[in-house]
Biopython code that builds the backbone (N, CA, C, O; Angstrom):
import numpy as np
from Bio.PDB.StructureBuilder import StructureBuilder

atoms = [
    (1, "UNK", "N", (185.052, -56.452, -87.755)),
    (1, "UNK", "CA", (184.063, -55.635, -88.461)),
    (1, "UNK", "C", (183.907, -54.294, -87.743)),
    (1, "UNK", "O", (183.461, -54.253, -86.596)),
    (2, "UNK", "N", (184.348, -52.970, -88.555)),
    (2, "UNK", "CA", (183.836, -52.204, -87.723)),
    (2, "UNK", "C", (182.518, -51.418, -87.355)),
    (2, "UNK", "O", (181.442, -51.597, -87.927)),
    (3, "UNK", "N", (182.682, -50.758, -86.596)),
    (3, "UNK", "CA", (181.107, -49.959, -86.614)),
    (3, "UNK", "C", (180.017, -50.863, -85.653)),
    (3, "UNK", "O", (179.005, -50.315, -85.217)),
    (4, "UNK", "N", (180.296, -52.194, -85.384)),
    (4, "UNK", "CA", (179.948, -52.542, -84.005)),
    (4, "UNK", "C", (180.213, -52.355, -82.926)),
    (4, "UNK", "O", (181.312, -52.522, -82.396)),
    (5, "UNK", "N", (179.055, -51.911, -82.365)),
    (5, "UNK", "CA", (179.070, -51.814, -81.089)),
    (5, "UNK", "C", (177.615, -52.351, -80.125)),
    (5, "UNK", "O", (176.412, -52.436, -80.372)),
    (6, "UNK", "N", (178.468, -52.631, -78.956)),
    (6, "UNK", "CA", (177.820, -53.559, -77.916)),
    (6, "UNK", "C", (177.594, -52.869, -76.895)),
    (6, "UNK", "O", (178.495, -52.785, -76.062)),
    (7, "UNK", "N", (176.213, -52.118, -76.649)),
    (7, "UNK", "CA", (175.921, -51.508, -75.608)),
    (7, "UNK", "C", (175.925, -52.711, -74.169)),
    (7, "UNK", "O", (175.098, -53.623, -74.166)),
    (8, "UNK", "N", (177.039, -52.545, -72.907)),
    (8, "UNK", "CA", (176.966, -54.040, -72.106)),
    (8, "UNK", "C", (175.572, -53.504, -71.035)),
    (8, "UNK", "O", (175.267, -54.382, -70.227)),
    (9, "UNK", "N", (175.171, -52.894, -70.989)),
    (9, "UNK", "CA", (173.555, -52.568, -70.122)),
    (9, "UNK", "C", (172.844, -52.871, -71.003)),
    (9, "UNK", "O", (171.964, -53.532, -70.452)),
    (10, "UNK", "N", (172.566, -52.809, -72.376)),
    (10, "UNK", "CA", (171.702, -53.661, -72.903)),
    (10, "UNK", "C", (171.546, -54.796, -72.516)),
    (10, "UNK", "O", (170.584, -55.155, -71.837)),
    (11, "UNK", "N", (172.857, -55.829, -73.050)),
    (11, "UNK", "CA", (173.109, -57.401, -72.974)),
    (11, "UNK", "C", (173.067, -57.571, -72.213)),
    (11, "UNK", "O", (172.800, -58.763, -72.060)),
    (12, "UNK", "N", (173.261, -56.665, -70.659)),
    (12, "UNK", "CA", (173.297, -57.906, -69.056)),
    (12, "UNK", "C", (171.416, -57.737, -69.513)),
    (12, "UNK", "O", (170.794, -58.799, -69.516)),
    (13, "UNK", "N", (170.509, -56.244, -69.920)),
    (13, "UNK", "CA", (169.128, -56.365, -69.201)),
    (13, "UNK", "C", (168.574, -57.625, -70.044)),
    (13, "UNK", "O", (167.639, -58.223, -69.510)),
    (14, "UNK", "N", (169.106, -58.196, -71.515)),
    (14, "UNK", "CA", (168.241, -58.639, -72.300)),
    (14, "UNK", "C", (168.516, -60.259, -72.198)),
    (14, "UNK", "O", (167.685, -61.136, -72.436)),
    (15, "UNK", "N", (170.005, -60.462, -71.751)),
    (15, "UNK", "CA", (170.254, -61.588, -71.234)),
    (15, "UNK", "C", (170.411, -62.619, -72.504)),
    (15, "UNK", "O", (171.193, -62.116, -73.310)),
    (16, "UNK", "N", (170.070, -63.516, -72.816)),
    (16, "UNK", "CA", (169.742, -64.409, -74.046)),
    (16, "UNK", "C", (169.348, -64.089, -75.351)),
    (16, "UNK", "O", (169.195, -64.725, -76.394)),
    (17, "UNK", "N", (169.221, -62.877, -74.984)),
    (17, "UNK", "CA", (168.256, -62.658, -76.325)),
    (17, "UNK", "C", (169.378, -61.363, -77.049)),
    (17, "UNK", "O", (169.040, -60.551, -77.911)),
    (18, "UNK", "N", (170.627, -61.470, -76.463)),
    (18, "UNK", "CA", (170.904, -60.593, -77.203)),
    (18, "UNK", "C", (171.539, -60.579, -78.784)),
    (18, "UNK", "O", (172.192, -59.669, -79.295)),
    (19, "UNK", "N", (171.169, -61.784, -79.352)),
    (19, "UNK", "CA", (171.177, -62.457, -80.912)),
    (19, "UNK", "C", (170.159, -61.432, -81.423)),
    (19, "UNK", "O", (170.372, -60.569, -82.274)),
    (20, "UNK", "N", (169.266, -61.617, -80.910)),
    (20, "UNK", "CA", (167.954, -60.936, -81.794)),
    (20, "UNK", "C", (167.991, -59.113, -81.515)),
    (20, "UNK", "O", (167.216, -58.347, -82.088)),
    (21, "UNK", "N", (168.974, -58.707, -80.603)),
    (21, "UNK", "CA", (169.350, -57.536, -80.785)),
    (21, "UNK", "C", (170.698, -57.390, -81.759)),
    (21, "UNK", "O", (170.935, -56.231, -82.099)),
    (22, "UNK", "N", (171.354, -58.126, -82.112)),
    (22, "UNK", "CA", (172.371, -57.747, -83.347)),
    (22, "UNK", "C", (171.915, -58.293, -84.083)),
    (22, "UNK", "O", (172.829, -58.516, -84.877)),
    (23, "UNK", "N", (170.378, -59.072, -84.733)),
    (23, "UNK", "CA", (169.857, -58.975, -85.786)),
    (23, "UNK", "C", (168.950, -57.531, -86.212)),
    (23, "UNK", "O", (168.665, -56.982, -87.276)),
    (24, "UNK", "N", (168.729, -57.312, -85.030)),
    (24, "UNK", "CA", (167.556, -55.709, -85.455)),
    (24, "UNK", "C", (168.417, -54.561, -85.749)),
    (24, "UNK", "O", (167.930, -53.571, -86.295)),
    (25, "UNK", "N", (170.415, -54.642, -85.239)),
    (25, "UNK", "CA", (170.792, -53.825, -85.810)),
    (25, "UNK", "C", (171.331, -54.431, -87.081)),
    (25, "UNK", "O", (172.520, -54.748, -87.110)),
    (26, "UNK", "N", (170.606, -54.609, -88.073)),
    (26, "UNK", "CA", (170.835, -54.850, -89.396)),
    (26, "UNK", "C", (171.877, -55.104, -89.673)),
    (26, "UNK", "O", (172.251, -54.689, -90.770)),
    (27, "UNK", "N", (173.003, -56.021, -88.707)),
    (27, "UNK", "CA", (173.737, -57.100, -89.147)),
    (27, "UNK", "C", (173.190, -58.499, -89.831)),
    (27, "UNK", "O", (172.294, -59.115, -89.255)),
    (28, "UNK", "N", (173.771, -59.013, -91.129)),
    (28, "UNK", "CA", (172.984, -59.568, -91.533)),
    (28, "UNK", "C", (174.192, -61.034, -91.474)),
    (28, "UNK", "O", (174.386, -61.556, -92.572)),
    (29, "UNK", "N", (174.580, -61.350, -90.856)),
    (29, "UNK", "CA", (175.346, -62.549, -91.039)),
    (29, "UNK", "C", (174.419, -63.723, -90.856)),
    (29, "UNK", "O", (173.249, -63.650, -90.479)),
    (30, "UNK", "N", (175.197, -64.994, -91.220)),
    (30, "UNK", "CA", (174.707, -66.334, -90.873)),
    (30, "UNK", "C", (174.169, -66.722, -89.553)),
    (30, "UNK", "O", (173.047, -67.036, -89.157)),
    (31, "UNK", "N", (175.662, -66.567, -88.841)),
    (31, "UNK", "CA", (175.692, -67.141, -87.313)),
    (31, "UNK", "C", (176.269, -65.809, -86.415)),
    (31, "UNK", "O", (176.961, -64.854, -86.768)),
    (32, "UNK", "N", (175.659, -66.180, -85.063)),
    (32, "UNK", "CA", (176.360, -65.201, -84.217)),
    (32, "UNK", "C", (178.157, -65.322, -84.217)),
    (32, "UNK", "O", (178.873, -64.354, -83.961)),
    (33, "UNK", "N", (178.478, -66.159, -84.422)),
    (33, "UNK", "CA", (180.541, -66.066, -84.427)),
    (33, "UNK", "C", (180.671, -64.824, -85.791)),
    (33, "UNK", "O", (181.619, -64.040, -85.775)),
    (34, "UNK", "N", (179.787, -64.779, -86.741)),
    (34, "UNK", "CA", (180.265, -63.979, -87.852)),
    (34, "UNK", "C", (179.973, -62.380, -87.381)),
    (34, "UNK", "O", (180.705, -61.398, -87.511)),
    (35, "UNK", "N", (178.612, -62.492, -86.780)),
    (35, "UNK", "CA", (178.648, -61.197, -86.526)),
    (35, "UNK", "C", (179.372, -60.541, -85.693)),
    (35, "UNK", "O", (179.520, -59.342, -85.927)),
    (36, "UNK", "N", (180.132, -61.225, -84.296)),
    (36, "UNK", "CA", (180.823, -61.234, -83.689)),
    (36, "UNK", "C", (182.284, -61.185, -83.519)),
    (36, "UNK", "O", (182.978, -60.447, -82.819)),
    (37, "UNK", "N", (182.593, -62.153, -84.329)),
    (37, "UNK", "CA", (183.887, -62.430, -84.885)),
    (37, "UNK", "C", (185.009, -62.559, -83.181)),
    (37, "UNK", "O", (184.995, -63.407, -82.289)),
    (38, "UNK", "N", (185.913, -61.203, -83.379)),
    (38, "UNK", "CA", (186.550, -61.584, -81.796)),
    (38, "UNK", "C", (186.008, -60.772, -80.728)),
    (38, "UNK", "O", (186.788, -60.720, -79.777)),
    (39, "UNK", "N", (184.992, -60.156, -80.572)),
    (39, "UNK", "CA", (183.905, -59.884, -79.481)),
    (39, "UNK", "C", (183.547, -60.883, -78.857)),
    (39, "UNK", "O", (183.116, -60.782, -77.708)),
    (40, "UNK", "N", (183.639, -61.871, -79.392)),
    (40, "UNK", "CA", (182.763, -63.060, -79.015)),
    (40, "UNK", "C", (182.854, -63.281, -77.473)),
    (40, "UNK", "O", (181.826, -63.499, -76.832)),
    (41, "UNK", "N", (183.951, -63.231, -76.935)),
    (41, "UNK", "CA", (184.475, -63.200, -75.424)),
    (41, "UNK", "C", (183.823, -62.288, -74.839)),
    (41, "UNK", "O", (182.906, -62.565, -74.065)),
    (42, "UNK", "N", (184.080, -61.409, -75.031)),
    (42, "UNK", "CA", (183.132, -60.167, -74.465)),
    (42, "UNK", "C", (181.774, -60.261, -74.725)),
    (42, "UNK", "O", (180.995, -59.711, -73.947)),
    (43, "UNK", "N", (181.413, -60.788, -75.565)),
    (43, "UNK", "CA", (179.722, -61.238, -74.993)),
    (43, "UNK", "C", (179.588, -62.441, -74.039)),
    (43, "UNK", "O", (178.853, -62.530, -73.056)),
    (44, "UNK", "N", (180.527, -63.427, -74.577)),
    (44, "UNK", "CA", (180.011, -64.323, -72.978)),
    (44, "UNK", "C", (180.886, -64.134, -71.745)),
    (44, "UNK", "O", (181.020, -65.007, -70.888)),
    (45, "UNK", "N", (181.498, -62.890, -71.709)),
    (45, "UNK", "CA", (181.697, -62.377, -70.131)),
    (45, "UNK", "C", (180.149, -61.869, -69.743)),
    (45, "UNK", "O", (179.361, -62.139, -68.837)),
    (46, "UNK", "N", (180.137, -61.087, -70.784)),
    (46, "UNK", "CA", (178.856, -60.090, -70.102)),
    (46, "UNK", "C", (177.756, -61.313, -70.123)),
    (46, "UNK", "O", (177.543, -61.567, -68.937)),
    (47, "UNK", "N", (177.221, -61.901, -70.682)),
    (47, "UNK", "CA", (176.401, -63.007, -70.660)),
    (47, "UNK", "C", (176.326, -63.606, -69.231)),
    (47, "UNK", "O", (175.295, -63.703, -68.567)),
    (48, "UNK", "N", (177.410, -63.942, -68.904)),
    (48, "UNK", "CA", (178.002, -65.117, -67.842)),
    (48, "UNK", "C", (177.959, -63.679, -66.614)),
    (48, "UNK", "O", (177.668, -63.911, -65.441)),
    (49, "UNK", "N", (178.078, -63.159, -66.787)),
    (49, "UNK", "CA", (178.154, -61.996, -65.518)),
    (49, "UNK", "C", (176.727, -61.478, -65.046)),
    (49, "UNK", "O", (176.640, -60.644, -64.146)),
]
sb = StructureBuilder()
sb.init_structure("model")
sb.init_model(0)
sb.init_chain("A")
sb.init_seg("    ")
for serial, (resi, resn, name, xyz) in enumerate(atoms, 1):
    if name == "N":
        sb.init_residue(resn, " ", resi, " ")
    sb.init_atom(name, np.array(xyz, "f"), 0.0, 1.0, " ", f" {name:<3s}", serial, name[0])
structure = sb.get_structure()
């Protein structure tokens, strides 16, 4: 999908919660894998880091 983007100083400060920050950017998918798709790694590096 394009036009996402993942600020990673957001996600390390917000930690867990960064679902409810790619819901406020008015991605509207089901589940986090959709909004994500193959990012998905790259959020749980930064997650896990």
């Amino acid at each position: 999908m394009a036009g996402i983007f993942f600020d990673a100083e957001k996600l390390k400060k917000s930690g867990k919660n960064y679902r409810i920050t790619l819901q406020t950017a008015k991605h509207k998918a089901k589940t986090f894998d959709e909004v994500v798709g193959k990012q998905k790694s790259l959020i749980e590096v930064i997650e896990g880091g």
